[in-house]
Every structure is written in structure tokens, then in C-alpha cells.
N, C-alpha and C positions, 0 to 999 in steps of 0.2 A: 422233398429232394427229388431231384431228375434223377429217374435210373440210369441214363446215359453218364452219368458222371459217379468217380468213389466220394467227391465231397461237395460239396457248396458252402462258401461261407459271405456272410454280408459286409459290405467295410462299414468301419465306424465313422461316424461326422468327421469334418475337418479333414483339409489338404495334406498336412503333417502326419497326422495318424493312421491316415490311407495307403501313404509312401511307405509306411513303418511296417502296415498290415501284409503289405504285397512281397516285404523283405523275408517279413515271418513265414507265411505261408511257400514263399521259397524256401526255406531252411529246414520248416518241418517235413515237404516232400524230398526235396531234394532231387526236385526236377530239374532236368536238362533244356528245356526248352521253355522259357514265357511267353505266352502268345494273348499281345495287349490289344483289345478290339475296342477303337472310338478314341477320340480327341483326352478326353477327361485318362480313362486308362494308359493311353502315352505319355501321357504326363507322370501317374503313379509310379509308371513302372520302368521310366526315363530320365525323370531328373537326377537320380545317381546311377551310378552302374550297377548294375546286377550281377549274378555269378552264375549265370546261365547264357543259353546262345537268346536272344532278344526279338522276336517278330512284331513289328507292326502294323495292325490292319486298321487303318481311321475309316472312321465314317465317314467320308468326306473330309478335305479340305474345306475349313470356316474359311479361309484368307480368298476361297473364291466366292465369298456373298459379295457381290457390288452390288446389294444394297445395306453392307453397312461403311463408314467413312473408311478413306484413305486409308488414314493412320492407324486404325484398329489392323485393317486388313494386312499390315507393314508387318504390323508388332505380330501376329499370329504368324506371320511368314518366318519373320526372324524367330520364333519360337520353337517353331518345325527344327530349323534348322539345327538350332543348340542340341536339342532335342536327339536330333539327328545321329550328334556323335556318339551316343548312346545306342544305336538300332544296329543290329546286325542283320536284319531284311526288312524292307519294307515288300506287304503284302498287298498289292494292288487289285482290284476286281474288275475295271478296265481298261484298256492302253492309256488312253486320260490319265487317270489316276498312277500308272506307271511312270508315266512320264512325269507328273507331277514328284513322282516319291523319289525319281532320281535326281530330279532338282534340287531338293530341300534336305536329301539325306545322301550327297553322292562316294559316300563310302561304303553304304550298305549296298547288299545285294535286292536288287528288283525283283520280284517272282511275281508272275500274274497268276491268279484263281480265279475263275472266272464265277462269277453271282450265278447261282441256278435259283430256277422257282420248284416249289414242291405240290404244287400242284398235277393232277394228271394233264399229259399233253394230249389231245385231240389233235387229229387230222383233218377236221371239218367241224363249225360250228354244229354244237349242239339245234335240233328243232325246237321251236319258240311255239307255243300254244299263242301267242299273240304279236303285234309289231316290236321291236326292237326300240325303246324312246328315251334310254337310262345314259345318261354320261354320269362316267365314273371316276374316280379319282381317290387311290386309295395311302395312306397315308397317317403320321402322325399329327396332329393339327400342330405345328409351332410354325416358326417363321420361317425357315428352310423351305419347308414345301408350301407355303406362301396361301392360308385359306384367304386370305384376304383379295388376290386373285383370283381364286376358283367363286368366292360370291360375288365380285364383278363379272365374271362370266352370266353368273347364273340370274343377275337383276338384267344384263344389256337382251337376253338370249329372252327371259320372261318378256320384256318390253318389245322386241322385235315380233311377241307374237307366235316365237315355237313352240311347236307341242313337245316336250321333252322334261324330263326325270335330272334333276344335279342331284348326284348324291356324294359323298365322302364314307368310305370303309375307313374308321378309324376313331381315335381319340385323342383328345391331348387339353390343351391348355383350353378353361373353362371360357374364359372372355371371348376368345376366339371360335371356339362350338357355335356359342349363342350368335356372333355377326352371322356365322354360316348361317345355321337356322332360321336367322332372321331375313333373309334373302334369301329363304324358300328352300335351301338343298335339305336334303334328308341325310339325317348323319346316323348310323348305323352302330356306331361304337364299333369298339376289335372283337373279330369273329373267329371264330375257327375254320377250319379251312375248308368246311362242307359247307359255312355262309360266304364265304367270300367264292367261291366256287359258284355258288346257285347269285351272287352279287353279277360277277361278271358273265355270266352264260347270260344273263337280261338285261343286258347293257348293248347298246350299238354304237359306243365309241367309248374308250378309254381316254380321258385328258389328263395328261401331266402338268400341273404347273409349277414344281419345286426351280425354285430360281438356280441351284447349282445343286449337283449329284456325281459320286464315284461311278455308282450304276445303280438304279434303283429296283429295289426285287417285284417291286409291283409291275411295273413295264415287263419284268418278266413271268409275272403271273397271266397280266393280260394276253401275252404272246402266246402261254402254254396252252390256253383257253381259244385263241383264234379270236382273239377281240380287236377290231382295227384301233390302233392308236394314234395319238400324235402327241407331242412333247412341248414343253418349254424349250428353247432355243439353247443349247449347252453344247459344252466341248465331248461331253461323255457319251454323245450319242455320232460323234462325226463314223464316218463311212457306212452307218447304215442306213441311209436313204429316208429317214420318215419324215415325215409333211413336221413343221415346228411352228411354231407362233411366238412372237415378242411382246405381241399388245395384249388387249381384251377383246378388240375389236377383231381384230385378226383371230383371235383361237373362239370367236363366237360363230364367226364366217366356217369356220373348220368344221364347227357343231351343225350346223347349216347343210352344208355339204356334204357331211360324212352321214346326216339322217338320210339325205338324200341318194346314196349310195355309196358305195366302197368302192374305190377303184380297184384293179387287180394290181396293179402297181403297189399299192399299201399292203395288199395280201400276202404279196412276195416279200415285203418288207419283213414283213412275222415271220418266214421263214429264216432269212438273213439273222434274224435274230435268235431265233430259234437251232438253229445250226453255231453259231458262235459259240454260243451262251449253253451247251449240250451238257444238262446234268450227269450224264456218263462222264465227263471230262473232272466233274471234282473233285470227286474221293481219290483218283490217282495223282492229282495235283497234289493234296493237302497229305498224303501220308508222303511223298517224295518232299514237300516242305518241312515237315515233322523229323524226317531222317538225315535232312541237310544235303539233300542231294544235287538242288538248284543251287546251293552256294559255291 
């Protein structure tokens, strides 16, 4: 059990007996507040009403993958919403995502918290005993953050002939490790935060390719670290200036460029994000969410 917490308990199989588990465990605390984080737990702790004040924080909006069909994408929206009349705040982590939660829930209260990384921030890259040759991309392997992209990078990038590192911090679905691996990236598994720390300090470009994101903590891992980035093309990154790509070809050209130097314009970028995204800014957010003070 985490020492940060008085309990931990597991939910049992089944949709039904999950709803039931989240009722119970409201009853025996007899907390005032539920704070439901990701898609699946908005659901447990949404489909009826509760007897508490109701926070929802999703991981992301599913209804923004356009890469799954229309009507999936409908029926996830319309489910938000039902969903919805149930939520006494939605907890968003970027204006994106606020905006989204006031769409789909506009009876609840909006409140932003913004994503911090827990990493140490630097003011200047760490010194390199050697060149810089690592693109990184750190993540869960499932289809969100899209590996099947990042080993299209990493076959177009080998075949043009760069000298450069793909690797992936992370784990996840078995089928999808191996295409990685099999197209050359080095996959690392989940580290702790003194490997993913010593991951990205020898890395010389950060690439995102998750097809849609609330805000992703990696992006803010790399930022805390000083590592240039650049992104999949998303709403969650609007007003802060970084270089994005849509294709393969296009975020291969970035890898290209970005071994080839950092602009100071990308440098400033990290700061922009680094100054938003100010882990000072979230414990007083989250205990002002906790007290009901935004509602």
C-alpha cells in the first residue's frame, strides 16, 4: 500500500460490480468528495449519482482519436455527455481539454490543474560525455500514443541513412513492443525516474507521436530536462509554438533537423511551457479543488 493514501482497494471484474464497489467504498468513508481519474472510472462513478460533490478528471477525451470511425467517435461524445449530468466539475489539465469538458458537461464547473512533471527542472542541459543521437518518445505502447507511428519514423529515418537512437520509455501491449523492436527502436520498459531522467538528458530530440492528448506528462518531462521537442499535430498544444508534424515524413525531416541543431526559438518554446505548466501552481490548485472553492 502507498503511504500517501489511509487505503487502497482493487475493484472486482465486471462493469456492474465496479459501480457497486465505488458506492460501497463511498459509504464506508463517508467522503465528501469523489475524484474519478480516466474514461473507465467516469463511468464507475457516473452512471448513477452519488452522494458526494463528483470531480472528473479523463485521460483524455477517446471521441478525439480520428483514427477510430465516425460513429464510435459520436457514441463516446454522446456518452460524455449522459455522463455529464452526473459531474459536478470537470477537471481539465489544458485549456483544450477545458474547453472540451465544457462542451460535453456544461452544467459542471470547469476548473484547470494544470499537468506538472516531477522531475528536476534544469536551467541548461545537462554535459554529454558524448554527441546527442537519442530520439525519445516516452509513453504507454497502446494505440493513443500510436508506436505504430514512431516505428515508421524509425524505419523511414534508418533508410535515409541517420545516425540516430529511436527509443520508447515504456510498456504496454505485447504485439506492438515487438513491431517497435522490430524496426530497430530500443524499448526500455517503465523506469523510475532516475532512468528516465538519465533517458532523456541523452536524448537530442524529444518526439511525440500520440494522435490525441489532454496534455501529456512526458512533453513535460522533456521540457523539465531541456530537451527540444516536437509533437504530433493536436489542439492541446495550441499557443505554445512548437514545431509539430502530421506525416512520417514530415516528423523524420524534424529528426533530421533537430540532430542537426536546436533552434533558439524551440529553446524558448520549453520555457513557454515550462512557465505554464509551473509545478508550484498545483498543489494550490488541487487543495482549492478539494475545498470547493472554484465551484
Amino acid at each position: 500500500m502507498d503511504a500517501t493514501f489511509a487505503g487502497v482497494m482493487t475493484l472486482p471484474a465486471g462493469g456492474l460490480r465496479r459501480v457497486k464497489a465505488v458506492r460501497r467504498a463511498l459509504e464506508s468513508t463517508g467522503a465528501e468528495v469523489v475524484h474519478l481519474h480516466s474514461s473507465w472510472a467516469g463511468v464507475y462513478g457516473r452512471v448513477r449519482r452519488l452522494d458526494a460533490r463528483v470531480l472528473y478528471q479523463p485521460h483524455c477525451f477517446v471521441f478525439e482519436d480520428l483514427g477510430r470511425p465516425y460513429l464510435h467517435r459520436k457514441f463516446y461524445r454522446l456518452a460524455e455527455r449522459v455522463l455529464g449530468r452526473n459531474t459536478d466539475v470537470m477537471v481539465a489539465v489544458s485549456e483544450r481539454e477545458r474547453a472540451l469538458g465544457q462542451a460535453v458537461a456544461p452544467l459542471a464547473t470547469t476548473v484547470l490543474v494544470p499537468n506538472r512533471s516531477d522531475l528536476a527542472l534544469v536551467g541548461s542541459r545537462p554535459i554529454s560525455a558524448a554527441p546527442r543521437r537519442a530520439v525519445v518518445m516516452c509513453g504507454e505502447i497502446r494505440s493513443q500514443k500510436d508506436p505504430t507511428f514512431f516505428a515508421a519514423v524509425a524505419r523511414r529515418v534508418r533508410a535515409e541513412g541517420v545516425n540516430a537512437e529511436l527509443v520508447w520509455v515504456g510498456d504496454g501491449d505485447p504485439g506492438q513492443r515487438k513491431a517497435l523492436e522490430s524496426s530497430g527502436v530500443r524499448v526500455t520498459g517503465w523506469l523510475d525516474a532516475d532512468g528516465l531522467t538519465e533517458e532523456l538528458d541523452g536524448a537530442a530530440i524529444y518526439l511525440h507521436t500520440a494522435r490525441y492528448e489532454g496534455f501529456p506528462l512526458s512533453v513535460l518531462d522533456a521540457a523539465a530536462r531541456q530537451v527540444p521537442l516536437v509533437v504530433r499535430t493536436a489542439a492541446a498544444y495550441d499557443g505554445l509554438g512548437l514545431d509539430s508534424f502530421d506525416t512520417v515524413p514530415e516528423a523524420a525531416m524534424m529528426v533530421r533537423e533537430y540532430l542537426a541543431g536546436c533552434s533558439t526559438a524551440a529553446l524558448r518554446n520549453l520555457e513557454r511551457i515550462r512557465t505554464q505548466f509551473d509545478p508550484e501552481l498545483v498543489a494550490p490548485a488541487v487543495a482549492r479543488l478539494y475545498r470547493g472553492e472554484n465551484a
